[in-house]
Backbone atoms as SQL, in Angstrom:
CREATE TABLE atoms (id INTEGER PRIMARY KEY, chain TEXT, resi INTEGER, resn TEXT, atom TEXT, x REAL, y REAL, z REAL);
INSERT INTO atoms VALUES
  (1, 'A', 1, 'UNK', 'N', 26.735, -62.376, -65.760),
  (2, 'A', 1, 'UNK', 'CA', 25.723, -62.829, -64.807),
  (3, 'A', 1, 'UNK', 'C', 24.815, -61.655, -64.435),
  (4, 'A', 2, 'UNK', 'N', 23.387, -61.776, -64.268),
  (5, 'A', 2, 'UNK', 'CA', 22.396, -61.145, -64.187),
  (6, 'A', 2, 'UNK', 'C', 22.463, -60.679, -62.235),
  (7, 'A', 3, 'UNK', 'N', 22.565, -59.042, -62.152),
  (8, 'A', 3, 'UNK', 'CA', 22.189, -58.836, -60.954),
  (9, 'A', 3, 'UNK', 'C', 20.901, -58.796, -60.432),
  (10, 'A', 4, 'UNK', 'N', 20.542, -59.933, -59.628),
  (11, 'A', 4, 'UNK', 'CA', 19.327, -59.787, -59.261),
  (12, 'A', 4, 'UNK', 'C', 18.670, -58.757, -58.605),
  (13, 'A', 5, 'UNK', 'N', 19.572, -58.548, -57.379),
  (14, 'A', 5, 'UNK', 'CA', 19.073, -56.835, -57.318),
  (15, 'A', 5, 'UNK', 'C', 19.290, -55.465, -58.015),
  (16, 'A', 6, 'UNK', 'N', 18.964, -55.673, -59.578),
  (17, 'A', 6, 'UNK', 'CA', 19.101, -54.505, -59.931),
  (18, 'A', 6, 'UNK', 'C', 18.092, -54.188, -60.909),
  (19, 'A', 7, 'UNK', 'N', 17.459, -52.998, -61.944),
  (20, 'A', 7, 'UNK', 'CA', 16.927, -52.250, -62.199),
  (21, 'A', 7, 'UNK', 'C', 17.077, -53.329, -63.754),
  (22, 'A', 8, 'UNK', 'N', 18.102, -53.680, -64.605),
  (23, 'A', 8, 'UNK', 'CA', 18.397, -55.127, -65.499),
  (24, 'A', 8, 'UNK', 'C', 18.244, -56.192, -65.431),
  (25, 'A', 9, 'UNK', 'N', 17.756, -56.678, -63.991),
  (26, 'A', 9, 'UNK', 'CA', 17.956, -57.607, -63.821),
  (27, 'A', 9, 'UNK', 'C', 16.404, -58.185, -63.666),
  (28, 'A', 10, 'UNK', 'N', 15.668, -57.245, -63.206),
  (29, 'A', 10, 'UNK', 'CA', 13.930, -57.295, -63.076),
  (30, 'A', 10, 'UNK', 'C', 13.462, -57.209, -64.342),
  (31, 'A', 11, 'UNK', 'N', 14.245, -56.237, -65.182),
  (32, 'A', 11, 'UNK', 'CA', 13.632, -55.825, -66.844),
  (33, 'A', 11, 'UNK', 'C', 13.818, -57.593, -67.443),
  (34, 'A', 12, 'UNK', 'N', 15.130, -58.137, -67.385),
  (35, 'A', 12, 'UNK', 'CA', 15.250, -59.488, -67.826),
  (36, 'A', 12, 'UNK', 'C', 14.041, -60.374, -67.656),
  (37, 'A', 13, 'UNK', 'N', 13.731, -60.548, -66.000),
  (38, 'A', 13, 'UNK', 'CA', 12.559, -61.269, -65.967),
  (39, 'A', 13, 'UNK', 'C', 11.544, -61.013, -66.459),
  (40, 'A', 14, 'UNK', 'N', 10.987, -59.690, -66.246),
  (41, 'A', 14, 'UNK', 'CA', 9.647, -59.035, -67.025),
  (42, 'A', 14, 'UNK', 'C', 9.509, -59.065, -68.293),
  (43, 'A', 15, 'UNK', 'N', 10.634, -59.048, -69.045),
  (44, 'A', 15, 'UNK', 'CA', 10.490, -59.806, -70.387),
  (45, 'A', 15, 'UNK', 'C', 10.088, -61.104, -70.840),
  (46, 'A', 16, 'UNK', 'N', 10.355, -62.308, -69.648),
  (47, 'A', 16, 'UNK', 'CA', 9.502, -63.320, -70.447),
  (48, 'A', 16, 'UNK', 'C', 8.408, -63.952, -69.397),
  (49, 'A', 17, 'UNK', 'N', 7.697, -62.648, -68.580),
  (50, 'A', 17, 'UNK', 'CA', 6.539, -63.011, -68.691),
  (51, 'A', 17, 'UNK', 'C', 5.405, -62.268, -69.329),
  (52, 'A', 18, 'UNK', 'N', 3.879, -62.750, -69.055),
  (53, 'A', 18, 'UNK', 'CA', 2.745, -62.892, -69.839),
  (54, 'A', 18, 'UNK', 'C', 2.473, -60.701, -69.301),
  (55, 'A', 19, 'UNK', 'N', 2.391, -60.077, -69.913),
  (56, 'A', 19, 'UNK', 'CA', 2.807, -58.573, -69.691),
  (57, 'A', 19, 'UNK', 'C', 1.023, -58.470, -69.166),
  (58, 'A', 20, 'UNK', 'N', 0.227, -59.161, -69.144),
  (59, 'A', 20, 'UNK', 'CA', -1.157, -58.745, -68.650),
  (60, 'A', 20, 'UNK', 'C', -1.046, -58.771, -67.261),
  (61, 'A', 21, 'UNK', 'N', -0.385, -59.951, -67.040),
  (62, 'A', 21, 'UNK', 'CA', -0.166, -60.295, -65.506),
  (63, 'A', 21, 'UNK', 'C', -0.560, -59.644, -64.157),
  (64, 'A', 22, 'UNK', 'N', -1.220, -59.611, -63.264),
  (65, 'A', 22, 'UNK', 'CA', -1.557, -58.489, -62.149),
  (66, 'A', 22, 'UNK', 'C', -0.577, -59.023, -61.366),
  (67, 'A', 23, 'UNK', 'N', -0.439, -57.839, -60.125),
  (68, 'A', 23, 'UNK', 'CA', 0.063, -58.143, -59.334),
  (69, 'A', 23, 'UNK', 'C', -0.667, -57.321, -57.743),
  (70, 'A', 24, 'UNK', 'N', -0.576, -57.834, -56.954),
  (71, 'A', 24, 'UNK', 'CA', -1.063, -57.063, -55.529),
  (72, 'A', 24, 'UNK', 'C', 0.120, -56.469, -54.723),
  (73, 'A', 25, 'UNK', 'N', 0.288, -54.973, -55.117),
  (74, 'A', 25, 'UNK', 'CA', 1.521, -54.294, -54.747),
  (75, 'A', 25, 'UNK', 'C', 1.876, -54.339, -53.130),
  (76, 'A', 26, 'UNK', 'N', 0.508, -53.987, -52.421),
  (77, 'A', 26, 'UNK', 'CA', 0.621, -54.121, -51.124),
  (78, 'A', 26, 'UNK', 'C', 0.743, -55.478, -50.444),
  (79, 'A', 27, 'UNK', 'N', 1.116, -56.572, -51.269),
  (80, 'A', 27, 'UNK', 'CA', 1.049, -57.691, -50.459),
  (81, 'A', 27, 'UNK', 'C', 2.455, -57.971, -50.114),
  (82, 'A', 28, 'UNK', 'N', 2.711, -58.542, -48.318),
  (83, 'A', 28, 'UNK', 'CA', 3.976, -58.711, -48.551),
  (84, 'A', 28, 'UNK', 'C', 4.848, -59.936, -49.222),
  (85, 'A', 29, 'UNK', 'N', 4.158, -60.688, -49.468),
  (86, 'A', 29, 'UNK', 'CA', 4.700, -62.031, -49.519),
  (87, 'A', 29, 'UNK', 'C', 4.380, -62.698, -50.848),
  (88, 'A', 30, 'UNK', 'N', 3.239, -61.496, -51.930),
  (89, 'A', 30, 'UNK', 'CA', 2.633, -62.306, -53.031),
  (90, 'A', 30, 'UNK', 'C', 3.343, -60.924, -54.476),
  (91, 'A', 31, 'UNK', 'N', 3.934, -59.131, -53.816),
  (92, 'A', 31, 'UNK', 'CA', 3.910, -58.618, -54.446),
  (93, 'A', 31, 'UNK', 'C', 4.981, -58.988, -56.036),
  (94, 'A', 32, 'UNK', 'N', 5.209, -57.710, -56.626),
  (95, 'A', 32, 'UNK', 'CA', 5.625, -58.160, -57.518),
  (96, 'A', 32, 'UNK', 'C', 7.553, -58.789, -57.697),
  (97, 'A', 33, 'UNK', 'N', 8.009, -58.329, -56.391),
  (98, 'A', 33, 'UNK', 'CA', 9.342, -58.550, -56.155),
  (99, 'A', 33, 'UNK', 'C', 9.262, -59.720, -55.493),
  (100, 'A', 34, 'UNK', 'N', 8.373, -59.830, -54.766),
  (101, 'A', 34, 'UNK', 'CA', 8.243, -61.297, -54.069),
  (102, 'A', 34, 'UNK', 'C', 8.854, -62.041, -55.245),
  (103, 'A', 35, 'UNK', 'N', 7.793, -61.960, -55.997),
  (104, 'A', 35, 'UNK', 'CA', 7.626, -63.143, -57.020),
  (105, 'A', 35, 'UNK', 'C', 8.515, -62.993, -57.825),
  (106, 'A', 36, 'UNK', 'N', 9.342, -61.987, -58.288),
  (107, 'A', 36, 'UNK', 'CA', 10.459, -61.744, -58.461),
  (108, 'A', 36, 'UNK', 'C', 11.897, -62.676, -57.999),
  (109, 'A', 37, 'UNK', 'N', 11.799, -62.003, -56.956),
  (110, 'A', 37, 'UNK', 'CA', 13.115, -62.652, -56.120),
  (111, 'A', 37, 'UNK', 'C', 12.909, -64.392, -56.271),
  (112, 'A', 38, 'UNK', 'N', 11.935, -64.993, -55.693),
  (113, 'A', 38, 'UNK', 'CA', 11.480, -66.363, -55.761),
  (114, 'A', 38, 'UNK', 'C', 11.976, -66.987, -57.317),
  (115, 'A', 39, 'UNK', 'N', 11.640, -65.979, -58.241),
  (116, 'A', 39, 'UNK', 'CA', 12.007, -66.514, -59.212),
  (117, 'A', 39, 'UNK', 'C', 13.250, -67.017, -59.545),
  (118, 'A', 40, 'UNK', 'N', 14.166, -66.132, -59.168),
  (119, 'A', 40, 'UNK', 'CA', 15.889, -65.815, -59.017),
  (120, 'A', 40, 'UNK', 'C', 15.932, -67.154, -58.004),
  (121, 'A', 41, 'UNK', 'N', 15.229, -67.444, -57.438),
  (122, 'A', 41, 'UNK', 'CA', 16.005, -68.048, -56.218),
  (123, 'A', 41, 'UNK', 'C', 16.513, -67.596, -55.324),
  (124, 'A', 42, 'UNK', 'N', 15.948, -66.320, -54.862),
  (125, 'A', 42, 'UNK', 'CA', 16.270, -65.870, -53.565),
  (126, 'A', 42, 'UNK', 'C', 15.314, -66.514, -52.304),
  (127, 'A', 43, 'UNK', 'N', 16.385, -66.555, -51.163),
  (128, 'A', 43, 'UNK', 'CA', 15.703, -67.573, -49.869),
  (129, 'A', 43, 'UNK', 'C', 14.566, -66.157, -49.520),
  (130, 'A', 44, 'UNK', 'N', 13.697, -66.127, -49.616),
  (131, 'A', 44, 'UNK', 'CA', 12.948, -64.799, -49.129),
  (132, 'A', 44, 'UNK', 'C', 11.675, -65.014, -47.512),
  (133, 'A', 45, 'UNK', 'N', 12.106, -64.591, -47.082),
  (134, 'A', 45, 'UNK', 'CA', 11.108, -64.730, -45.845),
  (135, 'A', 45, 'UNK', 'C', 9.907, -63.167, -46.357),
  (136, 'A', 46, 'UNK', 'N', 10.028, -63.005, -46.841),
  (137, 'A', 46, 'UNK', 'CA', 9.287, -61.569, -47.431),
  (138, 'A', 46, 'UNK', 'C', 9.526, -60.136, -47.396),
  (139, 'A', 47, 'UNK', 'N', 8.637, -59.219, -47.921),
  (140, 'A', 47, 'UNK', 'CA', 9.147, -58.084, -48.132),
  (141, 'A', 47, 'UNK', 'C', 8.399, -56.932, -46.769),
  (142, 'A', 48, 'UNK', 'N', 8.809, -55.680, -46.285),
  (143, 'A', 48, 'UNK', 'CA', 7.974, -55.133, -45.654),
  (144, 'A', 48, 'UNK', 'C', 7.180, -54.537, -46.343),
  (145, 'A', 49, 'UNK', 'N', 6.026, -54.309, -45.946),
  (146, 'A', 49, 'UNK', 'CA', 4.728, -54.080, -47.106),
  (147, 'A', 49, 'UNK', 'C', 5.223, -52.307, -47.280),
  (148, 'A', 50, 'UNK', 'N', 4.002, -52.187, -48.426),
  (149, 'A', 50, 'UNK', 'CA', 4.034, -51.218, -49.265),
  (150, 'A', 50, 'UNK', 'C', 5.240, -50.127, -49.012),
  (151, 'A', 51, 'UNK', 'N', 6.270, -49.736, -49.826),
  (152, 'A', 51, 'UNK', 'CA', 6.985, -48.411, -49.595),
  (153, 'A', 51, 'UNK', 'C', 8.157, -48.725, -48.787),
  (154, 'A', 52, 'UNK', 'N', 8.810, -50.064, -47.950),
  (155, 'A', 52, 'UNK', 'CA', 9.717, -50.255, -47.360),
  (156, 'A', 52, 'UNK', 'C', 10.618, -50.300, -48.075),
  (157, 'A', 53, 'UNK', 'N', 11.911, -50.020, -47.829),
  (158, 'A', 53, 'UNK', 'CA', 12.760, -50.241, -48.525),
  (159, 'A', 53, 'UNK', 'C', 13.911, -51.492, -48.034),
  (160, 'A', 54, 'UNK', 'N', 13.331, -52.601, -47.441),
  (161, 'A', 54, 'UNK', 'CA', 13.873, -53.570, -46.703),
  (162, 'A', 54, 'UNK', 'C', 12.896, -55.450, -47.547),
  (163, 'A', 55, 'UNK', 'N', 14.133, -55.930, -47.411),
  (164, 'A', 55, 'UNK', 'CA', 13.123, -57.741, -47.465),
  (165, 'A', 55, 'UNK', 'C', 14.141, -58.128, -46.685),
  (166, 'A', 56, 'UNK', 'N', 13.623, -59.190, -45.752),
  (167, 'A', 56, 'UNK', 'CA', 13.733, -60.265, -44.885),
  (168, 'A', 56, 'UNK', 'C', 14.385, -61.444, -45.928),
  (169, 'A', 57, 'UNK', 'N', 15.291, -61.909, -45.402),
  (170, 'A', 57, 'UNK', 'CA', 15.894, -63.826, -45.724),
  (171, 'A', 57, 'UNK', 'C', 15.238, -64.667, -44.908),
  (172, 'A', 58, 'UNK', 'N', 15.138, -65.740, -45.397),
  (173, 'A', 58, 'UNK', 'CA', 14.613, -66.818, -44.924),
  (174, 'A', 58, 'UNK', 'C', 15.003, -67.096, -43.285),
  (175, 'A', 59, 'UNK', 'N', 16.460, -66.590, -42.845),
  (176, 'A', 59, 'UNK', 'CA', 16.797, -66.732, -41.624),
  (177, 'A', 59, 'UNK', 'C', 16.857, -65.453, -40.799),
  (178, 'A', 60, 'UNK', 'N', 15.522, -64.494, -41.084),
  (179, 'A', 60, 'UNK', 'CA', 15.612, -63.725, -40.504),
  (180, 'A', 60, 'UNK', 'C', 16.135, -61.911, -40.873),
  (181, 'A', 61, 'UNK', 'N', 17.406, -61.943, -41.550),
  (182, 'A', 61, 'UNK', 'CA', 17.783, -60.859, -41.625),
  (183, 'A', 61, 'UNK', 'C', 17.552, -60.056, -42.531),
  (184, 'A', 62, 'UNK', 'N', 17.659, -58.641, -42.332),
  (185, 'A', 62, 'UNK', 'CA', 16.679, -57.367, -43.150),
  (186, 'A', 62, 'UNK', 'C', 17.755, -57.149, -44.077),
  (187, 'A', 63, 'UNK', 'N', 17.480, -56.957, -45.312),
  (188, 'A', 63, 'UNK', 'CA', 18.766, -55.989, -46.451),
  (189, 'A', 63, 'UNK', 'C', 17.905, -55.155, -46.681),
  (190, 'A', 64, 'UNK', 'N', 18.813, -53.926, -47.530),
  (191, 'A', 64, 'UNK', 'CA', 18.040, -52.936, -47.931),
  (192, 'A', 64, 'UNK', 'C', 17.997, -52.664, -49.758),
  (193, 'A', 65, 'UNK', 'N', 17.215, -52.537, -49.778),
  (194, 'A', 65, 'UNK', 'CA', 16.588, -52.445, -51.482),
  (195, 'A', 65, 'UNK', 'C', 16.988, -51.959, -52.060),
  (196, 'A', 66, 'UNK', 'N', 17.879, -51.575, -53.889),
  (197, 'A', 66, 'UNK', 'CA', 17.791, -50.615, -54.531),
  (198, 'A', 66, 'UNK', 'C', 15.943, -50.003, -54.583),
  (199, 'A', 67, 'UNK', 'N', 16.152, -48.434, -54.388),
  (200, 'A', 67, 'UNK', 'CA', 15.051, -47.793, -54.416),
  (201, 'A', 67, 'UNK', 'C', 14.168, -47.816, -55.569),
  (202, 'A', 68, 'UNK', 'N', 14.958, -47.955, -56.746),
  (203, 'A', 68, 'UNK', 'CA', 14.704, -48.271, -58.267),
  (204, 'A', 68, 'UNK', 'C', 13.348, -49.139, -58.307),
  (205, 'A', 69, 'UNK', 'N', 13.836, -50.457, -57.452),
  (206, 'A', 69, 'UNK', 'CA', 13.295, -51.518, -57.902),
  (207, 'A', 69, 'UNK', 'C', 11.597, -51.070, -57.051),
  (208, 'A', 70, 'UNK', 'N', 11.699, -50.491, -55.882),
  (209, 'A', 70, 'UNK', 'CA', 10.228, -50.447, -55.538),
  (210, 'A', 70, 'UNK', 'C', 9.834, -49.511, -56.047),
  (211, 'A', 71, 'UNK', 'N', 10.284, -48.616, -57.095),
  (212, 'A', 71, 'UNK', 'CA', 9.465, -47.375, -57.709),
  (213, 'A', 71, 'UNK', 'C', 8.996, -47.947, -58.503),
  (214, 'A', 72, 'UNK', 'N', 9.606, -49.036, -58.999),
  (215, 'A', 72, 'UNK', 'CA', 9.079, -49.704, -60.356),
  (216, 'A', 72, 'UNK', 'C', 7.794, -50.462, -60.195),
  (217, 'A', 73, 'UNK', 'N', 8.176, -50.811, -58.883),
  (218, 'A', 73, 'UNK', 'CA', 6.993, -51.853, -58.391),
  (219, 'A', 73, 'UNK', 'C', 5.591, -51.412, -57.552),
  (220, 'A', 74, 'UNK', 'N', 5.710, -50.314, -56.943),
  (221, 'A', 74, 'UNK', 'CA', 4.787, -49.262, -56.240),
  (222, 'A', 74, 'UNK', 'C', 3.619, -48.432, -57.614),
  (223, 'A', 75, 'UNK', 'N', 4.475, -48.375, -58.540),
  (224, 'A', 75, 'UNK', 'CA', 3.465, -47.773, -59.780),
  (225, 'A', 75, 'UNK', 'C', 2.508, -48.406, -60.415),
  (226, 'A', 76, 'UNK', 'N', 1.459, -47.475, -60.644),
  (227, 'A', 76, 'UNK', 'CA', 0.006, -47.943, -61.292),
  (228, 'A', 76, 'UNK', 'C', -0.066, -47.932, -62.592),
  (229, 'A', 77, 'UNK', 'N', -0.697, -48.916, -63.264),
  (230, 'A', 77, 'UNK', 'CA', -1.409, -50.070, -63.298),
  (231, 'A', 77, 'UNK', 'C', 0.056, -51.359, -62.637),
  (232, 'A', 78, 'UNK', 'N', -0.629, -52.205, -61.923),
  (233, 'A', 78, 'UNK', 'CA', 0.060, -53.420, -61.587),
  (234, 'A', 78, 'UNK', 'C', 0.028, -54.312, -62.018),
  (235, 'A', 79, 'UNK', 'N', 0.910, -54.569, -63.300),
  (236, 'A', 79, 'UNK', 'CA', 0.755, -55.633, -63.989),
  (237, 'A', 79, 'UNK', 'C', 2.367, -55.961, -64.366),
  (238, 'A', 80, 'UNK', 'N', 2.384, -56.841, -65.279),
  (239, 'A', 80, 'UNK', 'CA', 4.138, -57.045, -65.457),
  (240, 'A', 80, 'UNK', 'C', 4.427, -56.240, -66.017),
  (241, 'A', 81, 'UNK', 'N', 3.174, -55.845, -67.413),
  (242, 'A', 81, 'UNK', 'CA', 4.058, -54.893, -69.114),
  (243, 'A', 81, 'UNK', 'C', 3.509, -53.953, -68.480),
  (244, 'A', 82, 'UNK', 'N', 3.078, -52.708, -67.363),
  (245, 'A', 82, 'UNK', 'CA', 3.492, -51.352, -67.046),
  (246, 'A', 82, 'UNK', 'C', 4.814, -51.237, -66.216),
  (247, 'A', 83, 'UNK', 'N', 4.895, -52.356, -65.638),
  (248, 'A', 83, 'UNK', 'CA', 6.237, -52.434, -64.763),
  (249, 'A', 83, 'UNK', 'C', 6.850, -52.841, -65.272),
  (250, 'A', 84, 'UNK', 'N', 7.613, -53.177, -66.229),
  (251, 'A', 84, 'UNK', 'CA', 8.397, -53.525, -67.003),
  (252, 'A', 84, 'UNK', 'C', 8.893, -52.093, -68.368),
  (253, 'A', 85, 'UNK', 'N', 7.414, -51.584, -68.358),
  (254, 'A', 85, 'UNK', 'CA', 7.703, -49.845, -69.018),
  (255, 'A', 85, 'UNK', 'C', 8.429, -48.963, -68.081),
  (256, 'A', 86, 'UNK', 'N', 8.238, -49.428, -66.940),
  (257, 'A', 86, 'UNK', 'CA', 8.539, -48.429, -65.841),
  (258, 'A', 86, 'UNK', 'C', 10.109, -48.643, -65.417),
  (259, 'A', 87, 'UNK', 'N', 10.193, -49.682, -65.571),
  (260, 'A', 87, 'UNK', 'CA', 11.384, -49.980, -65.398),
  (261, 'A', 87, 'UNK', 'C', 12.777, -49.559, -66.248),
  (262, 'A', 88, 'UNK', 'N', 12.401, -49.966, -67.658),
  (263, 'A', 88, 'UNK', 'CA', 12.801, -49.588, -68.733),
  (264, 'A', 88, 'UNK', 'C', 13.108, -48.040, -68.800),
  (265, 'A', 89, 'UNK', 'N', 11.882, -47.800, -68.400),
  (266, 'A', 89, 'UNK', 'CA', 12.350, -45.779, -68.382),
  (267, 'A', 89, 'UNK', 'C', 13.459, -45.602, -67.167),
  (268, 'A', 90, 'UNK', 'N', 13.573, -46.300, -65.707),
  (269, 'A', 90, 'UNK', 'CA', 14.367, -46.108, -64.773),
  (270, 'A', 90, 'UNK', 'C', 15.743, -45.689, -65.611),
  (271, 'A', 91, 'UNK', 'N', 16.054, -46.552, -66.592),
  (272, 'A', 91, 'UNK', 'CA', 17.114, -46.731, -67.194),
  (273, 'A', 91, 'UNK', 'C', 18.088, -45.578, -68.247),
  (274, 'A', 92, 'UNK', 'N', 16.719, -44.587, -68.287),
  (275, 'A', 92, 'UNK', 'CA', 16.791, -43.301, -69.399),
  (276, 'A', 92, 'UNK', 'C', 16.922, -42.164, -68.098),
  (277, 'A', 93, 'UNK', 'N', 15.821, -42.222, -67.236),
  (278, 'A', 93, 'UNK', 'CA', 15.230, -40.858, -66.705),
  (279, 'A', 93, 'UNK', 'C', 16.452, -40.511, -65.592),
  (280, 'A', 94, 'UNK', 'N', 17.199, -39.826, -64.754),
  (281, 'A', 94, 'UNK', 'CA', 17.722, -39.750, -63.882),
  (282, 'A', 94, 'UNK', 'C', 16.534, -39.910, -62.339),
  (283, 'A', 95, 'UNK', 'N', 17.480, -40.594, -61.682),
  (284, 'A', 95, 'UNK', 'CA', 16.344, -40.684, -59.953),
  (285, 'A', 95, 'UNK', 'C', 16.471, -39.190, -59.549),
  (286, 'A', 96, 'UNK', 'N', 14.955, -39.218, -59.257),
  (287, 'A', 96, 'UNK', 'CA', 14.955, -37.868, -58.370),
  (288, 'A', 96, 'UNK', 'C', 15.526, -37.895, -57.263);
């Protein structure tokens, strides 16, 4: 089974979508994990904008993020296939 919160588990999805794809990093509710999580089926009340390391559930309560996943998602160009490169490298490079 696919961890949704993890660094494999975003690469999975980003693989079958359209890699031109944009995304609006600073948005909280439209970025690219939004749409992410939604996908998975997570209950998401949204994310805190740009650089948080927190998303909201539908009933309120805050979790906290692998850091992975918003480095992946904070990086330029915003589209699926650079974030999906970016991701992919998470997997080689050690976290600073």
């Amino acid at each position: 089974m696919i961890n949704t919160f993890s660094v494999t588990g975003l690469i999975a999805w980003l693989e079958t979508q359209d890699p031109a794809t944009e995304y609006p990093y600073s948005s909280n509710d439209d970025c690219l994990l939004c749409r992410y999580f939604r996908a998975r089926g997570v209950s998401l009340g949204g994310l805190a904008p740009m650089g948080s390391m927190t998303w909201g559930d539908a009933t309120g309560n805050d979790h906290i993020l692998p850091p992975e996943l918003n480095r992946v998602s904070r990086g330029y160009p915003w589209t699926y296939g650079a974030a999906l490169a970016r991701a992919k490298a998470t997997l080689v490079e050690p976290t600073p």
